[in-house]
C-alpha positions as CSV (number, residue, x, y, z in Angstrom):
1,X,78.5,143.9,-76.2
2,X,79.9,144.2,-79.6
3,X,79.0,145.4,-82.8
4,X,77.6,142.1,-84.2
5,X,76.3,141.1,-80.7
6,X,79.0,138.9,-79.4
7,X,80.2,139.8,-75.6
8,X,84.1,140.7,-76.1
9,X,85.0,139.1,-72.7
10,X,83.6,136.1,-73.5
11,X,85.8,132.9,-73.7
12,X,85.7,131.2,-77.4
13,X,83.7,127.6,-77.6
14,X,87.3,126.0,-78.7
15,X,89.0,127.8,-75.6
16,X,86.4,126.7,-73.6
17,X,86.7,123.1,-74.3
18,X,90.3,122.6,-73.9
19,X,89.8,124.1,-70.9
20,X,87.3,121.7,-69.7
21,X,89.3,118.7,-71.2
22,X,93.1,119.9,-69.1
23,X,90.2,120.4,-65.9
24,X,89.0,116.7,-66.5
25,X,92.5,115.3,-67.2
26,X,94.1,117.1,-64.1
27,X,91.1,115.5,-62.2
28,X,92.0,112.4,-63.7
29,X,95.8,112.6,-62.8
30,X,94.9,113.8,-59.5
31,X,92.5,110.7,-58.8
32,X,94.9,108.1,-59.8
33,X,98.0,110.1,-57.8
34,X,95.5,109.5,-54.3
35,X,95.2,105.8,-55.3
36,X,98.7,105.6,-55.8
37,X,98.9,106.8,-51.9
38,X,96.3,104.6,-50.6
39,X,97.6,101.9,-52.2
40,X,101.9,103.1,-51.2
41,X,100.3,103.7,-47.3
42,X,98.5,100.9,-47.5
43,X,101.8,98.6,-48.5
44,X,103.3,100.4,-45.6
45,X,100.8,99.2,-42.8
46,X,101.5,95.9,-44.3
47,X,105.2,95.8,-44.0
48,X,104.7,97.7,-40.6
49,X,102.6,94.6,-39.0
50,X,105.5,92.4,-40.4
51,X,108.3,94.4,-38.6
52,X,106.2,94.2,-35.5
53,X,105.1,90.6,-35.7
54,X,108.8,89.7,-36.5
55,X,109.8,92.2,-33.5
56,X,107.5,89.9,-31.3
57,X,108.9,86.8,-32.3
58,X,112.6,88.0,-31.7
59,X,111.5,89.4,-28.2
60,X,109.8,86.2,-27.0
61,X,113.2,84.4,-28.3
62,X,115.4,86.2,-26.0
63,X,112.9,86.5,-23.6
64,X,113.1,82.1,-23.8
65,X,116.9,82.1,-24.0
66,X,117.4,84.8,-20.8
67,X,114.8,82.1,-18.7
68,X,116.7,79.0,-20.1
69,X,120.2,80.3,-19.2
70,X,119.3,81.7,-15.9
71,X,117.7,78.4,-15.0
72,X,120.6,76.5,-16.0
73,X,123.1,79.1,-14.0
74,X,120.6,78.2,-10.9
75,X,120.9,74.3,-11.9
76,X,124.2,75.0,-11.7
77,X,124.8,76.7,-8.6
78,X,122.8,74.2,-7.0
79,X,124.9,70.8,-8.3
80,X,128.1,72.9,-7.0
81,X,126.6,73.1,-3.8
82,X,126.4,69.1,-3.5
83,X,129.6,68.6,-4.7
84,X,131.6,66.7,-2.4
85,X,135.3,67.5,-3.5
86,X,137.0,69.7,-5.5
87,X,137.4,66.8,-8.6
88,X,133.9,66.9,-8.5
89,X,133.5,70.6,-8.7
90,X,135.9,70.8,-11.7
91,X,133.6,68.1,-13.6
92,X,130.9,70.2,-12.9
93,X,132.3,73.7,-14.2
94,X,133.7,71.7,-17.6
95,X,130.3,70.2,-18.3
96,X,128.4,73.5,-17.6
97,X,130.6,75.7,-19.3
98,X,130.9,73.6,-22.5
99,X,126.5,73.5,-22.3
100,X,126.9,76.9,-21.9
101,X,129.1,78.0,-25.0
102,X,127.3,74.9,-27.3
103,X,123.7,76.5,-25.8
104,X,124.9,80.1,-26.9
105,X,126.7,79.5,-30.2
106,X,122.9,77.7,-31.3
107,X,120.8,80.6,-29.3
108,X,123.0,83.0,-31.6
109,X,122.8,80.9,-34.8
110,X,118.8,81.3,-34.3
111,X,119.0,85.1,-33.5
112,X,120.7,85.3,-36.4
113,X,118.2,83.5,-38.8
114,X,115.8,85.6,-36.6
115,X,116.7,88.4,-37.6
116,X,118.1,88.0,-41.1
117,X,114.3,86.8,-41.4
118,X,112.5,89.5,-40.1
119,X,115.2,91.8,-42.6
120,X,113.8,90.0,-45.3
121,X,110.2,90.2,-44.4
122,X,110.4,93.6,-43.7
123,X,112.6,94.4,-47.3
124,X,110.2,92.4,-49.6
125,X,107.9,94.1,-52.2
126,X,104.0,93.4,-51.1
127,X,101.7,92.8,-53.9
């Protein structure tokens, strides 16, 4: 103790008080900077499900195109081995072929939107 009965080692009121006001502002900051993180991680589980439901969509799609062309490749096989001449076989190649490039040009037109879609999805800002 001092002379006029003041401990020297003690911290001043004033010093004390802008201590406690930087402690409760820190706090402060701190609180709003973990919100911030819930809220940023919880944006993030949002666009993840989006990614995977559009990931699921796309996957069924080709899943449905693979079946579709294999069954028409079988359909195919199947006619040629009826055919009764070689005309006949020609006919047959022209018309599957030209099903074949119009079935894949709109099977890759879809893919496209598919995807260009899920890019979107996946890109936009949730609120």
């Amino acid at each position: 103790m001092s002379i006029d009965g003041r401990d020297p080692f003690a911290i001043p009121k004033d010093m004390r008080s802008m201590a406690e006001a930087s402690f409760e502002q820190a706090r402060r900051s701190f609180e709003q900077f973990l919100s911030s993180a819930h809220a940023g991680a919880g944006s993030l589980e949002q666009r993840g499900e989006a990614v995977r439901a559009s990931a699921k969509e796309i996957k069924e799609k080709a899943v449905s195109y693979a079946q579709k062309n294999v069954q028409t490749s079988l359909d195919y096989a199947q006619s040629l081995l009826k055919a009764k001449d070689l005309t006949e076989v020609m006919r047959l190649h022209g018309e599957y072929v030209t099903g074949q490039m119009r079935s894949l040009s709109e099977q890759a037109s879809e893919m496209g939107q598919l995807v260009g879609r899920a890019a979107m999805d996946a890109a936009r800002p949730k609120t």
